[in-house]
C-alpha positions as CSV (number, residue, x, y, z in Angstrom):
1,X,-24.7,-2.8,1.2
2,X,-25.3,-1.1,4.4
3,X,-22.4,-1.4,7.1
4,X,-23.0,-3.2,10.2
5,X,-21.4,-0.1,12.6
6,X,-21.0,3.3,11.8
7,X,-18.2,4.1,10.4
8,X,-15.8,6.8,12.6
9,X,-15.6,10.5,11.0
10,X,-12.0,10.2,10.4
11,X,-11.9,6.7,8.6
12,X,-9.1,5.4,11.4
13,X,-10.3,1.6,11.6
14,X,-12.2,2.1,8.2
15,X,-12.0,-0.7,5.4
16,X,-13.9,-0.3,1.9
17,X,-14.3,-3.5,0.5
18,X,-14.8,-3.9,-3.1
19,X,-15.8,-7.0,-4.6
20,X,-18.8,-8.5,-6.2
21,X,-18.4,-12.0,-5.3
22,X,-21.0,-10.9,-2.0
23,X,-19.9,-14.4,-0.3
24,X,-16.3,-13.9,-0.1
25,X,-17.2,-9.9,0.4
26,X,-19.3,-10.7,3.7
27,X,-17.4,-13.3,5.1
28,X,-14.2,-11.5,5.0
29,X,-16.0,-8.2,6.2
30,X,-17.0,-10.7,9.2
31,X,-13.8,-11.8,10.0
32,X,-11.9,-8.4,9.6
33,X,-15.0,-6.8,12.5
34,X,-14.4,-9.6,14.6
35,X,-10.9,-8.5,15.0
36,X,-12.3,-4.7,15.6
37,X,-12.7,-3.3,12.1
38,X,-15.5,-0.9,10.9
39,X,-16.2,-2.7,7.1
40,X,-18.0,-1.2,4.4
41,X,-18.8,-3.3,1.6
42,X,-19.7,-2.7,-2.5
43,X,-19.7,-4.9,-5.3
44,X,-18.7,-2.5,-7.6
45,X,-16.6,0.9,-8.6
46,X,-19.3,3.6,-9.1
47,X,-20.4,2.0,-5.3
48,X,-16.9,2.3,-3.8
49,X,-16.5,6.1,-5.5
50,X,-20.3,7.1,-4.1
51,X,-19.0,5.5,-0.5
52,X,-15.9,7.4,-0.4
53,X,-18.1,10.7,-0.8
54,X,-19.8,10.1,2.2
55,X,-17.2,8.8,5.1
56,X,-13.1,8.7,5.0
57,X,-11.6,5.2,5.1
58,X,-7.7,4.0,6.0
59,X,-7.9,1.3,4.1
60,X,-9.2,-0.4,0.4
61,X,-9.1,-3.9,-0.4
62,X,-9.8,-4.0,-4.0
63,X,-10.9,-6.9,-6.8
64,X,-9.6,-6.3,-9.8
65,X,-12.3,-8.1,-12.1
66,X,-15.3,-5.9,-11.1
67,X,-18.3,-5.4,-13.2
68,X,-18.3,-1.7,-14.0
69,X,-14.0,-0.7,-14.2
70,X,-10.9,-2.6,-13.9
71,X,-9.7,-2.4,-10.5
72,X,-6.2,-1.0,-12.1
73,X,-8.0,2.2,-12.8
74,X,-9.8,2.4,-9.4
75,X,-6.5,2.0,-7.3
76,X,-4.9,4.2,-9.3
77,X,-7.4,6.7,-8.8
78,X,-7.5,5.9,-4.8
79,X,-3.4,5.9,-4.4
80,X,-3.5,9.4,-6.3
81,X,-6.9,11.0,-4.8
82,X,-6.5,9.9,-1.0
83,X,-3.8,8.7,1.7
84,X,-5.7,5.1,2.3
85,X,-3.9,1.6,2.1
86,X,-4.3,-0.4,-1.0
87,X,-4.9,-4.2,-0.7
88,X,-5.2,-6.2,-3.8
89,X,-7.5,-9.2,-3.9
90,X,-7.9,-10.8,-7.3
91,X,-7.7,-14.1,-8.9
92,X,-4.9,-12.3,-11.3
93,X,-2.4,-13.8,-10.7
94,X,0.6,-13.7,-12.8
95,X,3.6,-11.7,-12.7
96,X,2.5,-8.8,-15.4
97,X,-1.2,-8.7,-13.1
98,X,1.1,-8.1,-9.9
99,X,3.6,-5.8,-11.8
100,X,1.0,-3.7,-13.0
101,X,-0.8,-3.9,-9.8
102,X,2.0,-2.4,-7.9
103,X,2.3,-0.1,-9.9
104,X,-1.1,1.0,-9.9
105,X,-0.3,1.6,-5.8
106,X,-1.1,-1.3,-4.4
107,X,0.6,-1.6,-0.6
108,X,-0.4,-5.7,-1.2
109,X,-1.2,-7.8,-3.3
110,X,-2.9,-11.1,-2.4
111,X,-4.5,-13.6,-5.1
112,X,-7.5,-15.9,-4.5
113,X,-7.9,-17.9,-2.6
114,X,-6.8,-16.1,0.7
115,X,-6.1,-16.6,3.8
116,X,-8.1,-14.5,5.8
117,X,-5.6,-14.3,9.0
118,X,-2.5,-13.3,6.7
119,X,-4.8,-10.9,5.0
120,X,-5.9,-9.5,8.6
121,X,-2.0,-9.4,9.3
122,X,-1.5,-7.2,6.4
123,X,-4.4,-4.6,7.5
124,X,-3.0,-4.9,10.8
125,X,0.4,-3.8,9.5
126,X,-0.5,-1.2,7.2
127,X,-2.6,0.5,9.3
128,X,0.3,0.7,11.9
129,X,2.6,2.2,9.4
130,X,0.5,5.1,7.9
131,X,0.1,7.2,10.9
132,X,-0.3,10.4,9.0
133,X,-2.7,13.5,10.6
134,X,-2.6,16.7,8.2
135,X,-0.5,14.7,5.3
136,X,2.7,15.0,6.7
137,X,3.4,12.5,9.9
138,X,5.3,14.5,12.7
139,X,6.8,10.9,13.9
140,X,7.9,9.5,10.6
141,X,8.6,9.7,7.2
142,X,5.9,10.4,4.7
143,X,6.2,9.4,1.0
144,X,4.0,11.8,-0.8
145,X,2.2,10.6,-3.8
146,X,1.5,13.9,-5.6
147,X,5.1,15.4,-5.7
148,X,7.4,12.4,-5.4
149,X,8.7,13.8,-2.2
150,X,9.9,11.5,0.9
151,X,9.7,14.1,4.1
152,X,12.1,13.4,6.7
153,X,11.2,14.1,10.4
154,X,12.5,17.0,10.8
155,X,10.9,18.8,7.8
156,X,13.2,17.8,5.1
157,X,12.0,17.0,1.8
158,X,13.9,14.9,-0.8
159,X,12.3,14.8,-4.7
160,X,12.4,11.3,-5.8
161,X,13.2,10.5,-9.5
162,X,10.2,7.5,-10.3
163,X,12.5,4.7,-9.6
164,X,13.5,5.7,-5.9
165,X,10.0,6.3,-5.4
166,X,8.5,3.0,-6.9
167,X,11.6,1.8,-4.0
168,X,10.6,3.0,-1.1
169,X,6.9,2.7,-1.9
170,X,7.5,-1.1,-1.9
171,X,9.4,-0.6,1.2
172,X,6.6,0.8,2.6
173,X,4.9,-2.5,4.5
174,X,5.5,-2.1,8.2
175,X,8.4,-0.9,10.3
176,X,11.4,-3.4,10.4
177,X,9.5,-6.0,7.6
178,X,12.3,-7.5,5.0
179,X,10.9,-6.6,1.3
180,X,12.7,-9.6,-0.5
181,X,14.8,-8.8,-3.6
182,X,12.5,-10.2,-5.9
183,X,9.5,-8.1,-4.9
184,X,11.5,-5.0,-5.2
185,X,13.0,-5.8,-8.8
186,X,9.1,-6.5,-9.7
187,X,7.7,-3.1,-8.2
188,X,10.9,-1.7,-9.9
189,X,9.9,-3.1,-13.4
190,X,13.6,-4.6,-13.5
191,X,14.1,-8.5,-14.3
192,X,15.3,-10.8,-11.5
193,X,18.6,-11.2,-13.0
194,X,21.9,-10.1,-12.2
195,X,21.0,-6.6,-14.5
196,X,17.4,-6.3,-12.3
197,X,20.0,-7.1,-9.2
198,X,22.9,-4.4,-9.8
199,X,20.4,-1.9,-11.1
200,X,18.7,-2.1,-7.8
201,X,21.7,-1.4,-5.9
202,X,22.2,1.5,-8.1
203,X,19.1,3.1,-6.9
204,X,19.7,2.1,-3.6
205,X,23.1,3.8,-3.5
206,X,21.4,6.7,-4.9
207,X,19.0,7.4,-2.9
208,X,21.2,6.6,0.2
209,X,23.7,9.6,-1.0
210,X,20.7,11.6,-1.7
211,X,19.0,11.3,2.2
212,X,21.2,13.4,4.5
213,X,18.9,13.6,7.5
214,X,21.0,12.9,10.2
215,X,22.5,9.4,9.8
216,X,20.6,9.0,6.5
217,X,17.4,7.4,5.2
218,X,16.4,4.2,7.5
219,X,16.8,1.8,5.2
220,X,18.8,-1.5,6.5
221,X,20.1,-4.3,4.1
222,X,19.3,-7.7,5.2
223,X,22.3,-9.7,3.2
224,X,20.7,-12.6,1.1
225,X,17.1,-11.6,1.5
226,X,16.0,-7.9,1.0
227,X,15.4,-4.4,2.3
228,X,13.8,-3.1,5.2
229,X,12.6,0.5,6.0
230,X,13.6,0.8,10.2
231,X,11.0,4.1,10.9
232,X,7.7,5.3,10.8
233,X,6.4,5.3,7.3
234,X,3.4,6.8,5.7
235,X,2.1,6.8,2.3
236,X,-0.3,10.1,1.6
């Protein structure tokens, strides 16, 4: 399908659609250009890897059930092969479908039905916190996909072992935004018990003790509810 508007040469306000059900594709591809989005829509993955040839997007929103590949194995291959946003739109469900979509890189992860305004909320959001230039942001911190690095700032970089970077990749939703417990200890792979809860702290202590930039990594406990990354954050 043929967007609407030409998309910008450096993918800023671009969003790939990929889904074959065309009536939930094209209204939401309506709704998301009404509030100022450039929307490119396929139904399928060989379309969404021939579209990403041709222009640079910020942002995927991906179905998992698609006619030609799982959508696992296409955000996988997005989250490793460029710095976009992963949304996940599937009527998968289920804890395991959302585990292994996080881990996959998903950013989000929204089953069918959806709201269309919190889904807009959640492009909105994402796009705000990935303001990355030449893969590292000069405001922030970037999380680098390739070398398990967070960069600080200032320059610093910090290797990540997988678990402190499966953490602050799920922290990753938008500047002051609490991350409950229980989405963390899923991203984590960890069981939302009190093993899944003191393991998480572990990591948490960890990683705080590993972050020396200046008064440490930005990360601020919300008691009772979850985490929340207080900076710039961008996944590339």
């Amino acid at each position: 399908m043929v967007p609407l508007f030409p998309l910008p040469s450096d993918g800023s306000r671009g969003i790939l659609i990929v889904e074959d059900d065309a009536d939930l594709a094209d209204s939401l591809a309506a709704y998301l250009r009404f509030d100022g989005y450039v929307v490119t829509v396929v139904g399928s993955a060989f379309a969404c890897y021939r579209a990403l040839g041709v222009t640079g997007y910020a942002l995927a929103i991906l179905d998992l059930s698609l006619p030609d590949q799982d959508g696992l194995v296409l955000a996988k291959y997005l989250r490793f092969n460029t710095s976009m946003r992963i949304i996940i739109l599937t009527a998968r469900t289920s804890i395991d479908d959302r585990a292994m979509g996080y881990d996959a890189g998903a950013d989000e992860y929204f089953g069918k039905p959806v709201d269309f305004e919190e889904l807009s909320a959640a492009v909105s959001r994402l796009l705000m916190s990935s303001g990355a230039d030449d893969g590292v942001a000069s405001h922030g911190w970037t999380l680098l996909n390739s070398t398990w690095e967070l960069v600080s700032p200032m320059g610093d970089r910090y290797v990540l072992t997988s678990k402190e970077f499966s953490l602050v990749q799920a922290l990753a939703v938008g500047i002051g935004v609490v991350v409950p417990h229980e989405e963390l200890l899923r991203a984590l792979g960890y069981t939302n018990d009190e093993y899944g809860r003191r393991s998480l702290e572990t990591i948490m202590y960890r990683l705080r003790k590993k972050i020396t930039q200046d008064d440490g990594i930005p990360i601020k406990t919300s008691h009772g509810s979850g985490y929340t990354f207080t900076a710039p954050l961008a996944l590339v």
